[in-house]
HTML snippet that shows the backbone in 3Dmol.js (N, CA, C, O; Angstrom):
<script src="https://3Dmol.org/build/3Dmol-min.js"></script>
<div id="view" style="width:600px;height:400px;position:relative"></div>
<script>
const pdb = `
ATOM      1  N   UNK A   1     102.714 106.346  72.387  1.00  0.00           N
ATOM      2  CA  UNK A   1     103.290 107.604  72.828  1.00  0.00           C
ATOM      3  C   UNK A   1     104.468 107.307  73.750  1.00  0.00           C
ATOM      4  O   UNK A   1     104.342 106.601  74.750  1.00  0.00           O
ATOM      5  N   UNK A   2     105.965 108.040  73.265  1.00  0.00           N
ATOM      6  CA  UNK A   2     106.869 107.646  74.060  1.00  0.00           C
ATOM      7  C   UNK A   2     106.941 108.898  75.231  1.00  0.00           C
ATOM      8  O   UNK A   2     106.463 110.015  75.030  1.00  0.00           O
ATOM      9  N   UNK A   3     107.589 108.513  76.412  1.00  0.00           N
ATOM     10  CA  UNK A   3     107.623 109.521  77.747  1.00  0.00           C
ATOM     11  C   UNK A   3     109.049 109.450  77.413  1.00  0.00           C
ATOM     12  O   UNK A   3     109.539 108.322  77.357  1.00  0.00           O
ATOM     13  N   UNK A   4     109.848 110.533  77.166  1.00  0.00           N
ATOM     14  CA  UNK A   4     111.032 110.894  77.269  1.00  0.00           C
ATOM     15  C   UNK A   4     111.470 111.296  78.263  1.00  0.00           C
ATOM     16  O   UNK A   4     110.736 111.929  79.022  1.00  0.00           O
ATOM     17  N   UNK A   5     113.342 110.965  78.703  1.00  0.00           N
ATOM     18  CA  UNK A   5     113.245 111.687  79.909  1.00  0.00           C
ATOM     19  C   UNK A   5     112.653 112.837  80.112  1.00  0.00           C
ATOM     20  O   UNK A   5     111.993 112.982  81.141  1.00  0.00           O
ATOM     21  N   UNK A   6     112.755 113.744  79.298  1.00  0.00           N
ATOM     22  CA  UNK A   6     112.735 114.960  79.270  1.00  0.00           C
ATOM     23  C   UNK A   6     111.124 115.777  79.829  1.00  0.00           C
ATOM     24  O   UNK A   6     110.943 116.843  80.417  1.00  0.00           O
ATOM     25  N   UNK A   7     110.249 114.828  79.382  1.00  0.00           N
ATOM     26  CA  UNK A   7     109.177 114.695  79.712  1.00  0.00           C
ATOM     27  C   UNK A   7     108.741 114.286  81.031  1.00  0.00           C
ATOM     28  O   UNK A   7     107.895 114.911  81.671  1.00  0.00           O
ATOM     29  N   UNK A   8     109.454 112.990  81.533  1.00  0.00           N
ATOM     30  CA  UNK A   8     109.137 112.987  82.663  1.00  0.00           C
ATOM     31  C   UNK A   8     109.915 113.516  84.180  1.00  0.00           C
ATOM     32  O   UNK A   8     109.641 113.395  85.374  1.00  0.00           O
ATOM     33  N   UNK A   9     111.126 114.215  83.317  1.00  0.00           N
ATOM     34  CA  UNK A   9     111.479 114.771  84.656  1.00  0.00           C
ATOM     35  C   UNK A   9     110.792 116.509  84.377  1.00  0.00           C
ATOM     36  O   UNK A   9     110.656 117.121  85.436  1.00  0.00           O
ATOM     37  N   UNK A  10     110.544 116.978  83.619  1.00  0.00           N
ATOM     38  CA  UNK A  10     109.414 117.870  83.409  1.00  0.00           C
ATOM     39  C   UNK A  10     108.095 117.886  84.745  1.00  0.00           C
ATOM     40  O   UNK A  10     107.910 118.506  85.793  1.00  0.00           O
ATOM     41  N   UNK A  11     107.426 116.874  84.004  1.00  0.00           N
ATOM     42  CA  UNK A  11     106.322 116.109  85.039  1.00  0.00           C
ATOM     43  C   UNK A  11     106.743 116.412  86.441  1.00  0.00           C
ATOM     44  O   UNK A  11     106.115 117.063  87.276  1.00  0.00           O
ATOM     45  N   UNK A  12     108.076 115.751  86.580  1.00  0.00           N
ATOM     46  CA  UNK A  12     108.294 115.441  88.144  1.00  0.00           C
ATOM     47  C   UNK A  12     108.324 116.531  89.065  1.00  0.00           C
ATOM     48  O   UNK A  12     107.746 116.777  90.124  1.00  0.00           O
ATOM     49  N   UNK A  13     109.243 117.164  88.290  1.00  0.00           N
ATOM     50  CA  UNK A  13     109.614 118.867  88.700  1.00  0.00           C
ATOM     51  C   UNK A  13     108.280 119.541  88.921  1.00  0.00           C
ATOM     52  O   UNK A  13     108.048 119.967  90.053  1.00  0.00           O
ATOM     53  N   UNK A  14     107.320 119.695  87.911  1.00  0.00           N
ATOM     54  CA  UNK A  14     106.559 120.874  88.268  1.00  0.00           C
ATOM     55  C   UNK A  14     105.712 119.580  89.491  1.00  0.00           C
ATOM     56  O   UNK A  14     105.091 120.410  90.156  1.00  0.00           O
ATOM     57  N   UNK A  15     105.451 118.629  89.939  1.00  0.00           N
ATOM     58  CA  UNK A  15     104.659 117.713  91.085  1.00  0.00           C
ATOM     59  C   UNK A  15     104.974 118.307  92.236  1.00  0.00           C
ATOM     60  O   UNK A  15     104.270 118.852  93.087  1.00  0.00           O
ATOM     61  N   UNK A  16     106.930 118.005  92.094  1.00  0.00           N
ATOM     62  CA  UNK A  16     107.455 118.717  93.405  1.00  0.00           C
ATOM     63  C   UNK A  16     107.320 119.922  93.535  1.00  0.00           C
ATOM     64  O   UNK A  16     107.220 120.292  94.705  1.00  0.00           O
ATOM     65  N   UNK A  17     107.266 120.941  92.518  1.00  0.00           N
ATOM     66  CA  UNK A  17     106.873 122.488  92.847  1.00  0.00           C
ATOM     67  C   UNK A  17     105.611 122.549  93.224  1.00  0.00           C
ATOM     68  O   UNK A  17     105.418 123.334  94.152  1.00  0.00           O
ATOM     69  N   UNK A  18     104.717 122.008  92.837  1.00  0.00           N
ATOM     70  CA  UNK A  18     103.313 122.250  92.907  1.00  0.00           C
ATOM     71  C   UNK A  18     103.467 121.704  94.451  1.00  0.00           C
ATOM     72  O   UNK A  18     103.308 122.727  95.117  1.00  0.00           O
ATOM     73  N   UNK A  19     103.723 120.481  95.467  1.00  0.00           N
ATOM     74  CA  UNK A  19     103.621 120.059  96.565  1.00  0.00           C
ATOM     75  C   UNK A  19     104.767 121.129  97.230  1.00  0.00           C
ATOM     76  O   UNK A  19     104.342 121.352  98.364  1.00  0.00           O
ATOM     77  N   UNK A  20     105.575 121.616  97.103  1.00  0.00           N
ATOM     78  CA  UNK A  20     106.211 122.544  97.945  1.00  0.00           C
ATOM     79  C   UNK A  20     105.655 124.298  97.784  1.00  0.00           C
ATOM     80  O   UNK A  20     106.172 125.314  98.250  1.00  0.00           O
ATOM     81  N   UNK A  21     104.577 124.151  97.048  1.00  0.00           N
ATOM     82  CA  UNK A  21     104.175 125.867  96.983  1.00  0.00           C
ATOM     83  C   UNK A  21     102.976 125.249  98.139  1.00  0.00           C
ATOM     84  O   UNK A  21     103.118 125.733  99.262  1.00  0.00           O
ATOM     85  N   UNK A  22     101.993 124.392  98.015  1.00  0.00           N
ATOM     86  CA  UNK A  22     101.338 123.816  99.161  1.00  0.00           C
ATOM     87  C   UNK A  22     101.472 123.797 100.325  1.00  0.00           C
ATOM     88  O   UNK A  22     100.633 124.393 101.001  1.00  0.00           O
ATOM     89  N   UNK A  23     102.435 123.193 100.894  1.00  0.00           N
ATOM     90  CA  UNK A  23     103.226 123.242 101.517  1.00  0.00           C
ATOM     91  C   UNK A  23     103.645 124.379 102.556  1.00  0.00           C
ATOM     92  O   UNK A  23     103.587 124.362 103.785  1.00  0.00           O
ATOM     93  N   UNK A  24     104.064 125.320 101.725  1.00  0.00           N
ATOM     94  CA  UNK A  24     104.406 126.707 102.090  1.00  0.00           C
ATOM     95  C   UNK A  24     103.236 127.583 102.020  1.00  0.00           C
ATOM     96  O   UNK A  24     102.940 128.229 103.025  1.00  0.00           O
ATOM     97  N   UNK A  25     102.692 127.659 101.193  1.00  0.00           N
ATOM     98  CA  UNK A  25     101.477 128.526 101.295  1.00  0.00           C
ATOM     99  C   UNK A  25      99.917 128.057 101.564  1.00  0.00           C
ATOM    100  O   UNK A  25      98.982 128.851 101.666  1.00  0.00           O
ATOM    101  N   UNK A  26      99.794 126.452 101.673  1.00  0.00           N
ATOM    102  CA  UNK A  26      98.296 126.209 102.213  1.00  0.00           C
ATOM    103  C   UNK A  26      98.428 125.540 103.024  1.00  0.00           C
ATOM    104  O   UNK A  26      97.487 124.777 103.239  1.00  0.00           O
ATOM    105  N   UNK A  27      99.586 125.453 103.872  1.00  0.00           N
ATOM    106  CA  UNK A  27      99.216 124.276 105.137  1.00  0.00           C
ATOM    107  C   UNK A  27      99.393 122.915 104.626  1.00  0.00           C
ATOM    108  O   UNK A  27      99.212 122.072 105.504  1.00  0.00           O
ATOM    109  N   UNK A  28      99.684 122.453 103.499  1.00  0.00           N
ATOM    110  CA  UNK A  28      99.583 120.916 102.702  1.00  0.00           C
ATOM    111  C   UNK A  28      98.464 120.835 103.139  1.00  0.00           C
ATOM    112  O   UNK A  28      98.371 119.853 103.874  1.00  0.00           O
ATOM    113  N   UNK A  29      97.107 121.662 103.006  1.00  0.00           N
ATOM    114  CA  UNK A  29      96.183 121.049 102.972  1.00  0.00           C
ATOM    115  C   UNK A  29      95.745 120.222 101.711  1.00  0.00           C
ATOM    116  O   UNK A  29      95.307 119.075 101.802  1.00  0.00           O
ATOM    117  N   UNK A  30      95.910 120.942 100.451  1.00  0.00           N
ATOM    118  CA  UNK A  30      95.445 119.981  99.327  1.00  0.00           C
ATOM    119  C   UNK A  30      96.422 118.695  99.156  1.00  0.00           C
ATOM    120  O   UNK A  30      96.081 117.778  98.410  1.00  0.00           O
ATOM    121  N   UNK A  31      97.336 118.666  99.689  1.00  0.00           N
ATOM    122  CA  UNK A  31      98.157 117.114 100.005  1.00  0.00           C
ATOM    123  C   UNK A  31      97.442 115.988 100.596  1.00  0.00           C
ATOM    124  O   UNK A  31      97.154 114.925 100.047  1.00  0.00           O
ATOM    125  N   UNK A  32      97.173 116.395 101.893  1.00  0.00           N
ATOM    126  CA  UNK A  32      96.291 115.898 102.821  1.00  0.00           C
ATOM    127  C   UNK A  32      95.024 115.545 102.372  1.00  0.00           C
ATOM    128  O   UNK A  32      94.733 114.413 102.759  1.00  0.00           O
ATOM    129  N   UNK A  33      93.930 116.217 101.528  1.00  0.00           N
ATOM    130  CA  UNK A  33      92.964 116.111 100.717  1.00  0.00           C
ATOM    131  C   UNK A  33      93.216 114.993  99.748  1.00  0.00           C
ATOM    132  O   UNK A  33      92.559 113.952  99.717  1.00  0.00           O
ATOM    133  N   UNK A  34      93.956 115.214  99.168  1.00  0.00           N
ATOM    134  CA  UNK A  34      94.694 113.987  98.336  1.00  0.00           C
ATOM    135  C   UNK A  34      95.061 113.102  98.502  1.00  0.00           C
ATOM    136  O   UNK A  34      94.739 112.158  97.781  1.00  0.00           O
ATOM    137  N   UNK A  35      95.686 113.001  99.257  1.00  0.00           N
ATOM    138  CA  UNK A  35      96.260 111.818 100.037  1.00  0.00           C
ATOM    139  C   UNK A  35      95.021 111.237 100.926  1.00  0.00           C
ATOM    140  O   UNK A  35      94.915 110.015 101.034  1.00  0.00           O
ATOM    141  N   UNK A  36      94.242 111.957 101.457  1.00  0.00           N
ATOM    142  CA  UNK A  36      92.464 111.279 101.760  1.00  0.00           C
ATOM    143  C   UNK A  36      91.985 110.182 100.949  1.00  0.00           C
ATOM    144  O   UNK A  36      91.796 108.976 101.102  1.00  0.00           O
ATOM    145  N   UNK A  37      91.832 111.225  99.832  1.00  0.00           N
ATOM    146  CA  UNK A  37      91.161 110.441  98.348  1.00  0.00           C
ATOM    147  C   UNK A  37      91.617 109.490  97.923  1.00  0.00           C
ATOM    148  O   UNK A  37      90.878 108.585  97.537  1.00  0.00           O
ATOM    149  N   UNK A  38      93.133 109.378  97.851  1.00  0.00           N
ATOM    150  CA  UNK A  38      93.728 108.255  97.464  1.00  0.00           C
ATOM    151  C   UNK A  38      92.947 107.006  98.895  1.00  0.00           C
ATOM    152  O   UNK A  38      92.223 106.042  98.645  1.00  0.00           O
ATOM    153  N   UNK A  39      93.244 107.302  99.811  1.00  0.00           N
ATOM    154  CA  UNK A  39      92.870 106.003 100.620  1.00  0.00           C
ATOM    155  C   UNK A  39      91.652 105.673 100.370  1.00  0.00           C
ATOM    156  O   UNK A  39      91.422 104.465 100.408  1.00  0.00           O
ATOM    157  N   UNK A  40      90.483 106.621 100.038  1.00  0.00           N
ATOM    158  CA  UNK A  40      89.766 106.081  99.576  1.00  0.00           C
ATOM    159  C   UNK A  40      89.373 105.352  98.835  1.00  0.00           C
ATOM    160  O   UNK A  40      88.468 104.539  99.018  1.00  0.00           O
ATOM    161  N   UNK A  41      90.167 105.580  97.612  1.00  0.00           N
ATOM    162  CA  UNK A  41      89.925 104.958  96.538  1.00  0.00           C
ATOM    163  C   UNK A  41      90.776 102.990  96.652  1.00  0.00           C
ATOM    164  O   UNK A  41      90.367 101.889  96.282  1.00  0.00           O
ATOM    165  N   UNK A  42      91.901 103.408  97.266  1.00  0.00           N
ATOM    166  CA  UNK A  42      92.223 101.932  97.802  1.00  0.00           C
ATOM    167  C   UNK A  42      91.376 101.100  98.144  1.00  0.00           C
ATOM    168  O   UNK A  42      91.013 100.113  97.504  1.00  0.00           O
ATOM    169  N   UNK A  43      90.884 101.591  99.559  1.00  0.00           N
ATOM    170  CA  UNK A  43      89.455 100.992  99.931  1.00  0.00           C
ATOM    171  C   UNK A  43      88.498 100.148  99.441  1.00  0.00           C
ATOM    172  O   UNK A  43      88.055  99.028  99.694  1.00  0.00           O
ATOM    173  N   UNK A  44      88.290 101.169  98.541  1.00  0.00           N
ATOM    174  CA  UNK A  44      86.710 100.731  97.514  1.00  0.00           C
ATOM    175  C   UNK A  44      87.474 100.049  96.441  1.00  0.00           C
ATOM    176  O   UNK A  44      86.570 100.057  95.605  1.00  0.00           O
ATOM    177  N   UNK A  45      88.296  99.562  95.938  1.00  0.00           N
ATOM    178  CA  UNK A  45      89.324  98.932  94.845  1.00  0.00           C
ATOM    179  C   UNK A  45      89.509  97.793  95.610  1.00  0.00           C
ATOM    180  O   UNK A  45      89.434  96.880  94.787  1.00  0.00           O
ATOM    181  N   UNK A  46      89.805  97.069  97.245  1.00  0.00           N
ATOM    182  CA  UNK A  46      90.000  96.626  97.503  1.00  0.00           C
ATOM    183  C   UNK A  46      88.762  95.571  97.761  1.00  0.00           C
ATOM    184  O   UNK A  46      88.591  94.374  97.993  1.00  0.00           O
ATOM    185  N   UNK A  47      88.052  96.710  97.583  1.00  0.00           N
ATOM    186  CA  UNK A  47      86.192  95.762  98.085  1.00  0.00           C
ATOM    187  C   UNK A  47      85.746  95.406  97.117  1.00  0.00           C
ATOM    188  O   UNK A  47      84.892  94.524  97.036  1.00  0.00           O
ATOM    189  N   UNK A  48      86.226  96.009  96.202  1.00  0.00           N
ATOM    190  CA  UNK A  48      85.841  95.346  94.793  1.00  0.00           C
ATOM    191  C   UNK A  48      86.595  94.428  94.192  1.00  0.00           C
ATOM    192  O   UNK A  48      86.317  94.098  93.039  1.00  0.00           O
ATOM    193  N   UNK A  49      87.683  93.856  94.869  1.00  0.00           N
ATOM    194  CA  UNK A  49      88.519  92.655  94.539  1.00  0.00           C
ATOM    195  C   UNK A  49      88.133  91.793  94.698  1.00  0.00           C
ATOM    196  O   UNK A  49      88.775  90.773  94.446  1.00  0.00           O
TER     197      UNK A  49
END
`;
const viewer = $3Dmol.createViewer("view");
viewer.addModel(pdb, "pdb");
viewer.setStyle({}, {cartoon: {color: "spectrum"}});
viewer.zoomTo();
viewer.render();
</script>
């Protein structure tokens, strides 16, 4: 499966809309949530190295 630009600046665009409606309307809390999870998952990826 090829990712065309077209596709991935698609992708990119609605990421950044989706993190700037956040942003503006929840506090970036689900950023913050996310950005949690991600460290988590580092973590436990790292312990499992």
């Amino acid at each position: 499966m090829n990712v065309t630009d077209r596709i991935a600046l698609s992708l990119g665009l609605i990421i950044i809309a989706a993190a700037g409606a956040d942003i503006a309307w929840n506090d970036a809390s689900a950023l913050l949530f996310l950005s949690m999870k991600f460290a988590d998952m580092v973590e436990w990826s790292a312990f499992w190295r």
